[in-house]
C-alpha positions as CSV (number, residue, x, y, z in Angstrom):
1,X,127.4,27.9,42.6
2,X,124.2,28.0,40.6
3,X,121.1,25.7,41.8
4,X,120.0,23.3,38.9
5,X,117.1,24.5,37.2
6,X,114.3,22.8,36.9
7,X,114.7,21.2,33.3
8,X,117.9,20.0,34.1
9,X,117.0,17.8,37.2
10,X,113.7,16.5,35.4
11,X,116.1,15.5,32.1
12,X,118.4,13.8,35.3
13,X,115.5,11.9,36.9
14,X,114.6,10.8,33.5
15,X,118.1,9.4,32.8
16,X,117.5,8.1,36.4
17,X,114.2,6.2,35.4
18,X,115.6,4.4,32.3
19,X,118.3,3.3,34.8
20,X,116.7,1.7,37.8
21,X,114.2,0.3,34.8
22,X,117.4,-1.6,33.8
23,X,117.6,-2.0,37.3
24,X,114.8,-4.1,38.0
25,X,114.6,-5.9,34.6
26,X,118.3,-7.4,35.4
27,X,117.6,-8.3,38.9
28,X,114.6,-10.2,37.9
29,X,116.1,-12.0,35.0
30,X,119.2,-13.0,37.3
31,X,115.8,-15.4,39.0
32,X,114.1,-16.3,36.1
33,X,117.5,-17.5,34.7
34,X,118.6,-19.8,37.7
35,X,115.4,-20.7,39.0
36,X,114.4,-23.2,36.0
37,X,117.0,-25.4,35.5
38,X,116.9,-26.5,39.4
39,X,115.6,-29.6,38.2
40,X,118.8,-29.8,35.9
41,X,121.1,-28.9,38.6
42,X,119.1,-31.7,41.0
43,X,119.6,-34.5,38.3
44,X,123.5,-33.6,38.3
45,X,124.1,-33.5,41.8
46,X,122.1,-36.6,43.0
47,X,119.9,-34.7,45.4
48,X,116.5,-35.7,46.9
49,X,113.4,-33.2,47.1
50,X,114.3,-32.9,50.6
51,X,117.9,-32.4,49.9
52,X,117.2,-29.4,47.5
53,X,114.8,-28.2,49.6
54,X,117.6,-27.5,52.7
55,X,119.7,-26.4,49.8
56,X,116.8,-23.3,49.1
57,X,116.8,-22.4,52.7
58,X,120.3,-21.1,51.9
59,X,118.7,-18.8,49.5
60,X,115.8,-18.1,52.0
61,X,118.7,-17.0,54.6
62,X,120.4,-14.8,52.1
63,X,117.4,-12.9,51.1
64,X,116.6,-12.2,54.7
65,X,120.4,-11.3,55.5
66,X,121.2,-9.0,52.1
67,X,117.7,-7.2,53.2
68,X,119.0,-6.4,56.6
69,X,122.5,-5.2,55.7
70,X,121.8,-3.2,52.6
71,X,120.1,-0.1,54.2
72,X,122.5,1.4,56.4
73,X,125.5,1.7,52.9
74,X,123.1,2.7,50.9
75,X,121.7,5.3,53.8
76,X,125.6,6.7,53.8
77,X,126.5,6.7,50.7
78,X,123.5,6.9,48.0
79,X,121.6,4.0,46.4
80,X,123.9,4.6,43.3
81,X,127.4,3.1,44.3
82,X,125.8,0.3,45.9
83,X,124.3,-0.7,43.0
84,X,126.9,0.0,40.3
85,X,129.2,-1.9,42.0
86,X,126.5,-4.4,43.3
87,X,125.0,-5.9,39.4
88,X,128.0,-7.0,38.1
89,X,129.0,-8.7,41.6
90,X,125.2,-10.1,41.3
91,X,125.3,-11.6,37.5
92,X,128.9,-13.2,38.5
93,X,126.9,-14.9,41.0
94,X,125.0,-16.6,39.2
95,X,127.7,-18.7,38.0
96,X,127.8,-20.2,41.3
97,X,124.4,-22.6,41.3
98,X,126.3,-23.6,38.4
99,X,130.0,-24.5,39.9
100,X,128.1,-26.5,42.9
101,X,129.1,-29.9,42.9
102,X,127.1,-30.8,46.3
103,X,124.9,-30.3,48.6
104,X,127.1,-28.4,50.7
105,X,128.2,-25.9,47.8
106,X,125.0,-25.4,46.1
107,X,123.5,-24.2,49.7
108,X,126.6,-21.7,49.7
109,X,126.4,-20.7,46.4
110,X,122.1,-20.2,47.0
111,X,123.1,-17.8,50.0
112,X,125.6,-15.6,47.8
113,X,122.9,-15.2,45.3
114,X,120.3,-14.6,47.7
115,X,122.5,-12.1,50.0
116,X,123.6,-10.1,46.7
117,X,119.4,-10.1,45.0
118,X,118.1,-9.3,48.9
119,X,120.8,-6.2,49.4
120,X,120.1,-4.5,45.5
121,X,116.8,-5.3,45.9
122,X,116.4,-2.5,48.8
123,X,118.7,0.0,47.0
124,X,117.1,-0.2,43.6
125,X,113.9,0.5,45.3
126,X,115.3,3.0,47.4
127,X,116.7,4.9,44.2
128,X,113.6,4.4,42.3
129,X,111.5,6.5,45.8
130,X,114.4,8.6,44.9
131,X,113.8,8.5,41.7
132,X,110.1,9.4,42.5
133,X,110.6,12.6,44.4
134,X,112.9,14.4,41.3
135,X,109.7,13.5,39.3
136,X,107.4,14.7,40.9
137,X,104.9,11.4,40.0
138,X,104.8,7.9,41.3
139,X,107.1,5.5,39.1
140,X,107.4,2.6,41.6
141,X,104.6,0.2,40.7
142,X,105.5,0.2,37.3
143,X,109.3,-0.4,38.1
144,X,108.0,-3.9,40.4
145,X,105.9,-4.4,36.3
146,X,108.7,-4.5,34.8
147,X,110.7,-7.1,37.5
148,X,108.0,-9.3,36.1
149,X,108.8,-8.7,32.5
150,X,112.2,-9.5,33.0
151,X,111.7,-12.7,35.3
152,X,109.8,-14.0,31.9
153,X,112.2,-13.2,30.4
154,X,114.9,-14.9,32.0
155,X,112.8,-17.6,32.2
156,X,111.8,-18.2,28.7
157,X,115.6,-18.2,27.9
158,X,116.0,-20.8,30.4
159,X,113.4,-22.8,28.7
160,X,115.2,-22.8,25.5
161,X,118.2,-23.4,26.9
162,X,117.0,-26.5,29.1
163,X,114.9,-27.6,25.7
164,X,118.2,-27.7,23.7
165,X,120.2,-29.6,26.7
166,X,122.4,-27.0,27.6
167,X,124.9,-27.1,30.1
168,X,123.6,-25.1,33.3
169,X,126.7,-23.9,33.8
170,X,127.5,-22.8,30.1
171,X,124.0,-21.1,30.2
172,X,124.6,-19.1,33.3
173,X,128.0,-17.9,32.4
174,X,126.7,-16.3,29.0
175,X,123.2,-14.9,30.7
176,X,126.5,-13.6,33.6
177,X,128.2,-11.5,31.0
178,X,125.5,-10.2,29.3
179,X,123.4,-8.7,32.3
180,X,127.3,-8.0,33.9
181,X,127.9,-5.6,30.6
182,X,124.5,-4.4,30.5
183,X,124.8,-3.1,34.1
184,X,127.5,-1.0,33.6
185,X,126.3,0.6,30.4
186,X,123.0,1.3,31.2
187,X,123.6,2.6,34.9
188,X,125.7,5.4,34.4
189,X,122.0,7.3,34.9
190,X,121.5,6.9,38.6
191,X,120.9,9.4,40.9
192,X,123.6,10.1,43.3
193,X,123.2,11.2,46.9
194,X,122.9,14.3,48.2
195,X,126.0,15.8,49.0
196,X,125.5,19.0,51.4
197,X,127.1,22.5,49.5
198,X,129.8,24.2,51.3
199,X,128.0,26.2,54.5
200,X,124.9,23.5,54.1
201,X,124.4,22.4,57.8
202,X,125.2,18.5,57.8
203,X,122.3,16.5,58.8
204,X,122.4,14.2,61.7
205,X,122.8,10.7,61.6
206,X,119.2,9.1,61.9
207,X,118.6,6.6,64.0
208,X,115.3,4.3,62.5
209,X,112.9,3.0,65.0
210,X,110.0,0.4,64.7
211,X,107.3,3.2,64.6
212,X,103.9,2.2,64.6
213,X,104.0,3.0,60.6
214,X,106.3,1.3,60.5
215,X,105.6,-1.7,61.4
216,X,102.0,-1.5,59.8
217,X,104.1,-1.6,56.6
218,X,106.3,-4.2,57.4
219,X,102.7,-6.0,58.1
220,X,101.4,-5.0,54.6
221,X,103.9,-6.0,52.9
222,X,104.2,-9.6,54.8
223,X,100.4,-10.2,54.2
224,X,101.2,-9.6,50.0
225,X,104.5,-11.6,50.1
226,X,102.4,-14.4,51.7
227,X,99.7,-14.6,49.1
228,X,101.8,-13.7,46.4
229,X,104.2,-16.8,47.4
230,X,100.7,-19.1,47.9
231,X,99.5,-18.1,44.4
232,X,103.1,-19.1,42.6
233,X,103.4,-22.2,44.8
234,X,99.9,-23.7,45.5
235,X,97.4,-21.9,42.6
236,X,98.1,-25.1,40.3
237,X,98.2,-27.4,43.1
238,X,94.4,-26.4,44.4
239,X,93.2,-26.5,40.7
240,X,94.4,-30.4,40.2
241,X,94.2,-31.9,43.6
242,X,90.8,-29.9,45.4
243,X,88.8,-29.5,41.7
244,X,90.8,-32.3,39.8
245,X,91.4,-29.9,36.7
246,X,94.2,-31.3,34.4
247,X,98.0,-30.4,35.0
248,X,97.8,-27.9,32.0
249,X,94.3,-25.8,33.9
250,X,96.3,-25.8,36.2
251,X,99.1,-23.7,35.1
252,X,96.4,-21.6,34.1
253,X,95.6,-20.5,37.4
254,X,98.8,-18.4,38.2
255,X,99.1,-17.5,34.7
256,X,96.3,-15.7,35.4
257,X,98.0,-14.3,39.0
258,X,101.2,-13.5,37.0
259,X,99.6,-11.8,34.0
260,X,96.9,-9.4,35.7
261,X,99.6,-8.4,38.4
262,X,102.0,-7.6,35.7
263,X,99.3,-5.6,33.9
264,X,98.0,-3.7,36.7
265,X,101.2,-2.7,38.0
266,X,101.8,-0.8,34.5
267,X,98.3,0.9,35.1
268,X,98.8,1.7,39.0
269,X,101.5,4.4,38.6
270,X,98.5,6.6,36.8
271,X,95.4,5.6,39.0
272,X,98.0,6.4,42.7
273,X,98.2,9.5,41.5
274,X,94.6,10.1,41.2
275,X,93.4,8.1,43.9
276,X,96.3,8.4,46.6
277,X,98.4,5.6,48.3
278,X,95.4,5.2,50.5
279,X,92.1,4.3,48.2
280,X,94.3,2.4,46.1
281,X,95.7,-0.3,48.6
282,X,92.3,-0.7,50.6
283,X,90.5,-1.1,47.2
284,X,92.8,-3.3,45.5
285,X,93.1,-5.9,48.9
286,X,89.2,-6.3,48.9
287,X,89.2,-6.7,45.5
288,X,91.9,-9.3,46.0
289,X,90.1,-10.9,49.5
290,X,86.3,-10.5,47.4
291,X,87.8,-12.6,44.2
292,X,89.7,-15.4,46.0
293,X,86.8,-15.7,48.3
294,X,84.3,-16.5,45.6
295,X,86.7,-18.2,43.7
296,X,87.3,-21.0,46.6
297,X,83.5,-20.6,47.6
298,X,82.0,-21.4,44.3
299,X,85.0,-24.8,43.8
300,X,84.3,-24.6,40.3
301,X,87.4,-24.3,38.2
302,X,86.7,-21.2,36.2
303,X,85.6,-19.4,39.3
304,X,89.4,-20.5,40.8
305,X,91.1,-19.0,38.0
306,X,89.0,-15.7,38.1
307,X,90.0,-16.1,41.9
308,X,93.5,-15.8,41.5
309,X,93.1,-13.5,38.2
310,X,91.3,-11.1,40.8
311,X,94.1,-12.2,43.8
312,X,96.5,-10.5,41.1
313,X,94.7,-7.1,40.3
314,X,94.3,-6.0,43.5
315,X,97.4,-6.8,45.4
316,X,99.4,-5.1,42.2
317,X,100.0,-1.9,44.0
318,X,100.3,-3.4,47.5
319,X,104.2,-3.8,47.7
320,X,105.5,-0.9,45.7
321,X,103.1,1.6,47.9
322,X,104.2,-0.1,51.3
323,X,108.3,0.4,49.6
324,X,107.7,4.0,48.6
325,X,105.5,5.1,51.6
326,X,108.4,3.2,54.1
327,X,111.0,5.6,52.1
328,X,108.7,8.3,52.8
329,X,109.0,8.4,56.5
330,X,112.4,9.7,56.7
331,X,113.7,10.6,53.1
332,X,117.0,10.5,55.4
333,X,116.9,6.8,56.2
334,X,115.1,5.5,52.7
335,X,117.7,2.7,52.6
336,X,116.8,1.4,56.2
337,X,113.1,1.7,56.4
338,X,112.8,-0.1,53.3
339,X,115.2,-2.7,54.4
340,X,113.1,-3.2,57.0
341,X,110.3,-3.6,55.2
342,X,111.2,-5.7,53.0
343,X,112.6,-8.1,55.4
344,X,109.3,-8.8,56.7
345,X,107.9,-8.9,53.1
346,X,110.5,-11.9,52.3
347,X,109.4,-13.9,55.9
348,X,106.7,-13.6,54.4
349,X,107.5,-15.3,51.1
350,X,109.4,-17.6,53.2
351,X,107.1,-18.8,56.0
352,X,103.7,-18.1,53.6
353,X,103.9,-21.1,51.8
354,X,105.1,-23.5,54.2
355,X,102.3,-22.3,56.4
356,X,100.1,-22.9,53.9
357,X,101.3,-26.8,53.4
358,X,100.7,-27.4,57.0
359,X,97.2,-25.6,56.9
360,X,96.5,-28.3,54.0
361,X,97.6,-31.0,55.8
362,X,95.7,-30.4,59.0
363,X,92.5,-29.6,56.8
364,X,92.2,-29.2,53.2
365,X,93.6,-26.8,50.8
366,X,90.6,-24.8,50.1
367,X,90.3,-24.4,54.2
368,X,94.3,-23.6,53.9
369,X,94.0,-20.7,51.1
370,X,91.1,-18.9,53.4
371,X,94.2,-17.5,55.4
372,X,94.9,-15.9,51.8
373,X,91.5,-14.3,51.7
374,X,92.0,-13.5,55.5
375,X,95.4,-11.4,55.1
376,X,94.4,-9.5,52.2
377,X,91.5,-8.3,54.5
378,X,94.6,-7.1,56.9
379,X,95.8,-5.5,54.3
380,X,92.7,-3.1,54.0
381,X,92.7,-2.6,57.6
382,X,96.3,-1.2,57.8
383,X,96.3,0.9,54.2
384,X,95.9,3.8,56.4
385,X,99.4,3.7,57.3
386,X,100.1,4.1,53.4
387,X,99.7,7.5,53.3
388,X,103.0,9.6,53.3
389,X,101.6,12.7,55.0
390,X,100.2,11.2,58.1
391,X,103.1,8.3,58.6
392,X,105.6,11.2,58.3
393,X,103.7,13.1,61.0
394,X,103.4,9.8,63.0
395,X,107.1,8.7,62.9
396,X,107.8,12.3,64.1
């Protein structure tokens, strides 16, 4: 049998990249479509703050579970199954926030989601590493860019549908069959696994360790989730209640987050591969610790919103690097090392912002957010591990 030559796998990991692109824009609208009408979904069910707060633990556990679980099927049998079968399986459940009619069932229906999101979360990065490597050029930061188009985008649907008074329910099932039928049409691209020729020796099974590098990533990508997750739940908060800005400045301030890490994760594809993994995560976490540190330092409310503006930039680049470097350990075992990973990153997202409550409420939020500043700084420290060359050589 003939090898492919070498315009036929770069027109295949370009069918591959408008793929996973679809990918990651249906994932992320799946969130921005259920996470708005909460309050909707409160209001029918009765519940307290409290109560719909042990109700998003449910998806907290999911996340965490699908995370863990994902990497060894998609290790055995390719990224590409996994997901084809796992996006239409991921907009049905959507529904399900929608069918709860307690407590009880909206904390079940919360895990489903979560476990499905968590699991094709690790194999759509894994086949966009993949994805990477046919290319021959870094792809992934861009791919996490467009996540964060596509959770505006669910989410400004869910606006009008909320404005309008629209069932939840109703809602979710026609977002459902819409991202359900775009899955399967615009997926057909992906890359499938490598299957060994006849006389190829069959590779081992791999057994994945907690290496060093490992784990250094794992951190990484905790320290982002935790300040990413403090930005989206306490930015607005520290603008109204430690510089008494209005509610509407306030929003401002992870506007600002949101929009310059969506921007500069379009931009950090080029600049990694001109700078390497390296430069790029230990220049983009100072400038992320250096910006949030004067922004809380000066307590003025245009130096906050530069703060988290700057908070946004830098950490851009931070999780897709830690992803694609993890995959890059052991192209063998990309489903499990970035499993791994990005278990830690969602404890992270998890325990960030509760941690950052009790900080508050022991001293003051500005004291609280200097853990922010703090992490990023942890980030630099550990960038070394970023680099694919010497965490390979490492792990070996």
């Amino acid at each position: 049998m003939e090898p492919p030559n070498e315009n036929s796998v770069r027109g295949a990991g370009r069918r591959a990249y408008r793929a996973v692109a679809a990918a990651f824009l249906i994932h992320s609208t799946v969130s921005g479509t259920w996470a708005p009408r909460l309050p909707a979904i409160k209001e029918s069910l009765g519940l307290s703050d409290g109560e719909l707060g042990t109700a998003l633990v449910g998806l907290a556990i999911g996340l965490l579970v699908g995370t863990r679980l994902a990497g060894a099927p998609v290790d055995r049998f390719g990224s590409r199954p996994v997901m084809r079968a796992g996006f239409p399986l991921l907009a049905a459940t959507l529904v399900l926030p929608g069918l709860a009619d307690s407590l009880v069932t909206l904390f079940l229906a919360l895990f489903v989601l979560g476990l499905a999101s968590g699991a094709l979360d690790v194999a759509m990065n894994a086949q966009g590493i993949e994805v990477e490597r046919v290319l021959g050029r870094p792809i992934l930061s861009g791919l996490h860019g467009l996540w964060s188009v596509g959770l505006g985008m669910g989410a400004g649907v869910a606006a009008l549908a909320a404005g309008i008074d629209a069932d939840p329910l109703e809602h979710f099932v026609v977002v459902a069959a819409v991202l359900a039928v775009a899955s399967l049409v615009f997926m057909r691209g992906l890359l499938a696994a490598h299957r060994p020729a006849p006389g190829e020796p069959v590779e081992e099974h791999v057994i994945v360790r907690w290496t060093p590098a490992l784990v250094l990533l794992g951190v990484i990508a905790f320290c982002s989730f935790v300040a990413e997750g403090a930005a989206s739940d306490w930015s607005a908060v520290y603008m109204t209640q430690e510089l008494g800005s209005s509610e509407a400045l306030g929003a401002v301030a992870f506007a600002a987050f949101a929009v310059t890490m969506a921007i500069a994760r379009f931009a950090a594809d080029p600049l990694r591969g001109r700078l390497g993994n390296v430069v790029l995560v230990r220049g983009g976490s100072l400038v992320a610790a250096a910006g949030l540190g004067l922004g809380l330092l000066v307590h003025e409310p245009a130096a906050a919103i530069a703060g988290f503006a700057l908070l946004g930039l830098g950490l851009a680049p931070v999780v897709p690097i830690a992803f694609s470097a993890a995959g890059d350990l052991d192209p063998r075992a990309t489903g499990r090392l970035v499993g791994r990973v990005a278990t830690l990153g969602y404890v992270g997202s998890v325990a960030g912002p509760i941690t950052i409550g009790w900080l508050a409420e022991a001293t003051s939020l500005r004291t609280a957010l200097v853990l922010v500043v703090v992490l990023a700084l942890v980030i630099a420290v550990s960038a070394g591990s970023c680099d694919p060359s010497r965490a390979s050589a490492r792990a070996r």
